[in-house]
NUVEX-648451 format. One record per residue: residue number from 1; x, z, y of N, C-alpha, C in turn; residue in three letters. Coordinates in steps of 0.2 Angstrom, whole numbers. Layout:
N
+-----+-------+-------+-------+-------+-------+-------+-------+-------+-------+-----+
|   n |   n_u |   n_w |   n_v |  ca_u |  ca_w |  ca_v |   c_u |   c_w |   c_v | res |
+-----+-------+-------+-------+-------+-------+-------+-------+-------+-------+-----+
| NUM |     X |     Z |     Y |     X |     Z |     Y |     X |     Z |     Y | ALA |
...
+-----+-------+-------+-------+-------+-------+-------+-------+-------+-------+-----+
//
This chain:
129
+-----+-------+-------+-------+-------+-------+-------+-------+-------+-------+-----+
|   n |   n_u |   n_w |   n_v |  ca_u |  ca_w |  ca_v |   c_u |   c_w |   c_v | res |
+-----+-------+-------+-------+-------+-------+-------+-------+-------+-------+-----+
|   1 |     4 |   189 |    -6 |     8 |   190 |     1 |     5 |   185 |     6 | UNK |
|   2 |     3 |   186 |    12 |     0 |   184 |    16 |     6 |   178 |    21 | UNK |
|   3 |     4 |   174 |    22 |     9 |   169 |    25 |     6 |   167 |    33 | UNK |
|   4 |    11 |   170 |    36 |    12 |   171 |    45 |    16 |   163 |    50 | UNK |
|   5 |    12 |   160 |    52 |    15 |   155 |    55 |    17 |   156 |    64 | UNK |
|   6 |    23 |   160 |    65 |    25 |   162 |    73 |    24 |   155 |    75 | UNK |
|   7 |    22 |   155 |    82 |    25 |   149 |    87 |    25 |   152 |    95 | UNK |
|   8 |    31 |   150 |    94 |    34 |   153 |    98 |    40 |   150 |   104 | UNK |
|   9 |    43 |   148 |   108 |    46 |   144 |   109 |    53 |   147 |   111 | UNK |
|  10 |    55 |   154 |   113 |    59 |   157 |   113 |    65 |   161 |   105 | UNK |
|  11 |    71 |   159 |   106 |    71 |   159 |    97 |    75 |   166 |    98 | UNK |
|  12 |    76 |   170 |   101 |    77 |   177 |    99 |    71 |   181 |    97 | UNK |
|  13 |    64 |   179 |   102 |    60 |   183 |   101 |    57 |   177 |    95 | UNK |
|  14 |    56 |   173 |    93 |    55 |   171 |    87 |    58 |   175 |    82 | UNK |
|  15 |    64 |   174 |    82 |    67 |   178 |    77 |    65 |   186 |    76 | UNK |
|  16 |    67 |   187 |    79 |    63 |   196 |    81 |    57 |   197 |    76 | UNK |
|  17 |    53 |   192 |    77 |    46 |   194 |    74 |    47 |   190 |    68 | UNK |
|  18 |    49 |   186 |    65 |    52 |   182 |    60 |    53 |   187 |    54 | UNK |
|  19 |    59 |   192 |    58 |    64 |   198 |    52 |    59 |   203 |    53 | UNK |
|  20 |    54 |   204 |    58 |    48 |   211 |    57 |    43 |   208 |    54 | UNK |
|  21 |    42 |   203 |    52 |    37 |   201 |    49 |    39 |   201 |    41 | UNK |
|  22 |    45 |   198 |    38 |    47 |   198 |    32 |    49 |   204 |    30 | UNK |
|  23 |    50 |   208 |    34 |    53 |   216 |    32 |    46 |   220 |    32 | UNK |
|  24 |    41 |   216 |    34 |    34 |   219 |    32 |    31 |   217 |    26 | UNK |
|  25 |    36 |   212 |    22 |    33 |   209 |    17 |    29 |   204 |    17 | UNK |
|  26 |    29 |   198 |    23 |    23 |   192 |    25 |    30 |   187 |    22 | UNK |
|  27 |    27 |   182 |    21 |    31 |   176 |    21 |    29 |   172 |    28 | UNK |
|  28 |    35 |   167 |    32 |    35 |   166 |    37 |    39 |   159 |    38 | UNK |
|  29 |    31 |   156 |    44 |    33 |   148 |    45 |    35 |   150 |    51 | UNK |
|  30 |    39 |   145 |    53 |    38 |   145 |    61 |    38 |   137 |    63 | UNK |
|  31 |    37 |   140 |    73 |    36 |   133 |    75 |    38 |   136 |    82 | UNK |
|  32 |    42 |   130 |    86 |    46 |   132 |    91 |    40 |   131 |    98 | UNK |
|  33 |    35 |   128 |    97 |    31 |   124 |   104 |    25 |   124 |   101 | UNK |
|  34 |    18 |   123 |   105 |    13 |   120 |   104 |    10 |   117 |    99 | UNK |
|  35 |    13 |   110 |    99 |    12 |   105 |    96 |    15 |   106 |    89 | UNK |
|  36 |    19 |   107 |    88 |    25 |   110 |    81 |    19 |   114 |    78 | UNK |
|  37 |    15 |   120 |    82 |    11 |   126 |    78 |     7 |   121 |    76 | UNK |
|  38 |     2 |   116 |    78 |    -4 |   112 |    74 |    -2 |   107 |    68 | UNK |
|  39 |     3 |   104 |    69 |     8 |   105 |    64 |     9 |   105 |    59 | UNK |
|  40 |    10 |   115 |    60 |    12 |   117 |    55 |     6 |   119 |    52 | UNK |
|  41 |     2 |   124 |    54 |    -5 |   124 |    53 |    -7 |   120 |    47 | UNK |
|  42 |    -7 |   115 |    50 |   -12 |   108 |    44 |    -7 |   109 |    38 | UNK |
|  43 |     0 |   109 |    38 |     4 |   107 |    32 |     4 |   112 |    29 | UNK |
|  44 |     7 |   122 |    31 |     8 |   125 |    30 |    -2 |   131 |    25 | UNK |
|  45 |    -8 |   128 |    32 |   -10 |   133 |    29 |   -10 |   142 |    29 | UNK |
|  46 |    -6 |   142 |    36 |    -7 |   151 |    37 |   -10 |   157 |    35 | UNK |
|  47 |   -12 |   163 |    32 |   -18 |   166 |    33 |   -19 |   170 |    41 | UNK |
|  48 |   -13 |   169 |    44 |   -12 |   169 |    51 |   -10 |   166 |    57 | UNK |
|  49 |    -9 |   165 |    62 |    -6 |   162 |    67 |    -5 |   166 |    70 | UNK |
|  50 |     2 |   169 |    73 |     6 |   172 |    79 |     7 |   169 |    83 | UNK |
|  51 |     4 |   167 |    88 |     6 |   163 |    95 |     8 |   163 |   101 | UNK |
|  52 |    12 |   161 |   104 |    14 |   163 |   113 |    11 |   160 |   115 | UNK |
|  53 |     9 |   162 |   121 |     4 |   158 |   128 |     7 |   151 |   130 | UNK |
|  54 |    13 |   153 |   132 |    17 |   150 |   139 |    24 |   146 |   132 | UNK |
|  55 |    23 |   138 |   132 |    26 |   136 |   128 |    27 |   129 |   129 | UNK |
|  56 |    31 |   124 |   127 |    31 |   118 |   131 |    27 |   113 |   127 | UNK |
|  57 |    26 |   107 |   129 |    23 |   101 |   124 |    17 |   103 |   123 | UNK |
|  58 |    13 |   110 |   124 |     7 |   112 |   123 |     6 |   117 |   123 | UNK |
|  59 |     1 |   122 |   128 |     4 |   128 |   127 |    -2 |   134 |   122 | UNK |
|  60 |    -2 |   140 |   122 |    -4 |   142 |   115 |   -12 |   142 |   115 | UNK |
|  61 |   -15 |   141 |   122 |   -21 |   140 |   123 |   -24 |   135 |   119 | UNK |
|  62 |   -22 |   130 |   121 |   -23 |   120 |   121 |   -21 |   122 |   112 | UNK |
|  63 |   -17 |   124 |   110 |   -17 |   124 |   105 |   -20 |   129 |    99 | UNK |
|  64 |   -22 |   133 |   101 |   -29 |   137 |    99 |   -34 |   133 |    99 | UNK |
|  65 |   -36 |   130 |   104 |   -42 |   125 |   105 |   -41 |   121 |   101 | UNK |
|  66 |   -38 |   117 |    99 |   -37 |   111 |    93 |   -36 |   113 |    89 | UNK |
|  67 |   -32 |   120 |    88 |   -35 |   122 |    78 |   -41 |   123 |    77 | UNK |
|  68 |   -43 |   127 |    80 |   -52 |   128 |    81 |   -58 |   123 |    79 | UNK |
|  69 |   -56 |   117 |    84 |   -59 |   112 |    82 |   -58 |   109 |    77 | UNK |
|  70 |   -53 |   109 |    74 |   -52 |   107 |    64 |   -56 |   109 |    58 | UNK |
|  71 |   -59 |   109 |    56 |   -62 |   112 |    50 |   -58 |   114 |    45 | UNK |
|  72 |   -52 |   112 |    43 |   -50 |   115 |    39 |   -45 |   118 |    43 | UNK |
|  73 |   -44 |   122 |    48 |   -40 |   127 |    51 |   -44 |   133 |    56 | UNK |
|  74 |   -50 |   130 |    57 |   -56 |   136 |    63 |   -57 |   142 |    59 | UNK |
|  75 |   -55 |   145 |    53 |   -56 |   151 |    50 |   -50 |   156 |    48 | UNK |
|  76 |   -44 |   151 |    54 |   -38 |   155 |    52 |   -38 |   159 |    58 | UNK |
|  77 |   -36 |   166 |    58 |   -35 |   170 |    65 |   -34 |   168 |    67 | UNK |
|  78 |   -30 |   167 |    75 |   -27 |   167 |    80 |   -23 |   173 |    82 | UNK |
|  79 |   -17 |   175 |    85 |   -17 |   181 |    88 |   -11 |   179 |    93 | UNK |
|  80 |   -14 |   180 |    99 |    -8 |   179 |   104 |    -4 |   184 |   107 | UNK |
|  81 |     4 |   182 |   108 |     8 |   187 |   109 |    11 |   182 |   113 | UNK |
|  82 |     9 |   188 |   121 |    13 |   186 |   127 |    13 |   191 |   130 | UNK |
|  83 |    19 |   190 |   136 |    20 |   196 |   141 |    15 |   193 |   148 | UNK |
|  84 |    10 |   190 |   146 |     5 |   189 |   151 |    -2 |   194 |   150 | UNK |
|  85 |    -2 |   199 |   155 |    -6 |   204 |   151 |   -13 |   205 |   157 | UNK |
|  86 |   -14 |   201 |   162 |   -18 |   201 |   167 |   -25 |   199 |   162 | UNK |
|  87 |   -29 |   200 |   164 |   -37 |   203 |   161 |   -39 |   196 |   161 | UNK |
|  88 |   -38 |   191 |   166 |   -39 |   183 |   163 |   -35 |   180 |   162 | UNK |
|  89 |   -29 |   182 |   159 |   -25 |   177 |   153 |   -29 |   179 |   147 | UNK |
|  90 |   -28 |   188 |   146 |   -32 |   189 |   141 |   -39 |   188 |   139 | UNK |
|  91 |   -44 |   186 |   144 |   -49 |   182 |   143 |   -50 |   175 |   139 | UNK |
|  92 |   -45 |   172 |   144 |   -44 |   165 |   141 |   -42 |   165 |   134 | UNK |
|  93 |   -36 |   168 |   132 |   -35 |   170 |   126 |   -41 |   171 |   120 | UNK |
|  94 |   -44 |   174 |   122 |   -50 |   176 |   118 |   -55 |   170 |   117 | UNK |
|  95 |   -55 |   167 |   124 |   -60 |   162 |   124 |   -60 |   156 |   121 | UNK |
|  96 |   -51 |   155 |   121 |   -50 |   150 |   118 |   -49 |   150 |   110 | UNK |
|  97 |   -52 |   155 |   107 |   -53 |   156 |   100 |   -51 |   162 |    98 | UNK |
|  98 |   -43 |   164 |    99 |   -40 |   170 |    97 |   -44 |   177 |    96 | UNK |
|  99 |   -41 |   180 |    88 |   -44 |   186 |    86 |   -41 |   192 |    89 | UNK |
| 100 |   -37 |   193 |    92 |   -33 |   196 |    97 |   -28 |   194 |   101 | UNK |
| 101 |   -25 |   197 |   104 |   -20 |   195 |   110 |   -14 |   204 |   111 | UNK |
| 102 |    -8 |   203 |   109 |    -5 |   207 |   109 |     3 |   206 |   115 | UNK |
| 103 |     3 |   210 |   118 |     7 |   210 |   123 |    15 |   211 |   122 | UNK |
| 104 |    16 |   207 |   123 |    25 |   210 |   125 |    25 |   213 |   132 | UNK |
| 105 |    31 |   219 |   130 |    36 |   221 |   123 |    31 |   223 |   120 | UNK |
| 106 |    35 |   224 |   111 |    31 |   225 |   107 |    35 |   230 |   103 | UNK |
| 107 |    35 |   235 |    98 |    38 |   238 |    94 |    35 |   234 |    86 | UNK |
| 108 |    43 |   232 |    85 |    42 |   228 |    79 |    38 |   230 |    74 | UNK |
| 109 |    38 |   238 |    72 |    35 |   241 |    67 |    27 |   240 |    71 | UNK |
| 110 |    22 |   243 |    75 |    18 |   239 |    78 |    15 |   234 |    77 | UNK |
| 111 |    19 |   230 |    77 |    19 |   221 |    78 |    16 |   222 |    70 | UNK |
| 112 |    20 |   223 |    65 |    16 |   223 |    58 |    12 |   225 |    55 | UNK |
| 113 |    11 |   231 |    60 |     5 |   234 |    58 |    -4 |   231 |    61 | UNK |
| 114 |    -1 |   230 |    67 |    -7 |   223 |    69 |    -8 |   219 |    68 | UNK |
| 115 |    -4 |   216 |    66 |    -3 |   208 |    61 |    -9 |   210 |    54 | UNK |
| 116 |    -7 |   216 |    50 |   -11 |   219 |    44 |   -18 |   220 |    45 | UNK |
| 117 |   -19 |   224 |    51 |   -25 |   226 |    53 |   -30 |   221 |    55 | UNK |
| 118 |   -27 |   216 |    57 |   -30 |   207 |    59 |   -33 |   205 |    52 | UNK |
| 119 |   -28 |   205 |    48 |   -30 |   201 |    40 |   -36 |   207 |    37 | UNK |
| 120 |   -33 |   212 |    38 |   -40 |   217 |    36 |   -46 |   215 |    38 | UNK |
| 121 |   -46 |   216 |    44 |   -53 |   213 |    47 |   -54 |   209 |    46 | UNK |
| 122 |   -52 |   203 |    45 |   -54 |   195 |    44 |   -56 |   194 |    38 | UNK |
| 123 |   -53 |   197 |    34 |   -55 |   199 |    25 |   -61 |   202 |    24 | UNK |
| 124 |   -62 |   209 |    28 |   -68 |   211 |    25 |   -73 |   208 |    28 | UNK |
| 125 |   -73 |   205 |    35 |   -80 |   201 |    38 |   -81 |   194 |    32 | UNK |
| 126 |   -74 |   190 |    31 |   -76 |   187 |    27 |   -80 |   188 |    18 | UNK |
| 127 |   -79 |   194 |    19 |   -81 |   197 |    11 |   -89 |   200 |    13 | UNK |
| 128 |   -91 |   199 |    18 |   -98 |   205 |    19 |  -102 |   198 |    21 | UNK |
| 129 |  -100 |   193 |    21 |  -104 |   186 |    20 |  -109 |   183 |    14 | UNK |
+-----+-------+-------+-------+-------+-------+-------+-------+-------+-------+-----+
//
């Protein structure tokens, strides 16, 4: 079972993806900000990261960029979930490490199918190494 660490900083839409993600059968950390997601990272070990853009104390950028530069954390996904959906957020998004960027709103069933399709991919490139 695959372990998901949301960071997110709003707790409805935390929670939201929280109960879609455990009703897709992931196990799931959370982290309220920024700085909490690197964190949790280090302690927890994800085989993913869901992250918002727009967070406080650090936001999902800044803190994409500091796992990345971790050696034990630059091989975990990143995938960012914002309602910032303009062609240079999403750039930056990408640039700053992230294996995708999914937009809000989102249809929860969606969200876990993305979330799968992430881990699939990262699996098989890791396997064809």
């Amino acid at each position: 079972m695959s372990k998901i660490l949301i960071a997110e900083d709003e707790r409805d839409i935390r929670e939201l993806v929280n109960f879609s993600l455990q009703f897709g059968g992931f196990t799931v950390v959370q982290a309220a900000n920024g700085a909490e997601a690197v964190e949790q990272a280090q302690k927890e070990r994800p085989d993913l990261i869901l992250m918002d853009v727009r967070m406080p104390k650090m936001t999902g950028y800044e803190a994409c960029r500091q796992m990345k530069s971790m050696p034990e954390l630059r091989d975990i996904p990143v995938v960012f979930l914002s309602a910032k959906g303009q062609e240079s957020e999403i750039q930056t998004g990408l640039e700053s490490g992230a294996e995708e960027y999914i937009l809000k709103p989102f249809a929860p069933d969606e969200l876990v199918k993305q979330v799968q399709a992430v881990l699939d991919r990262v699996a098989a490139r890791r396997a064809a190494r």
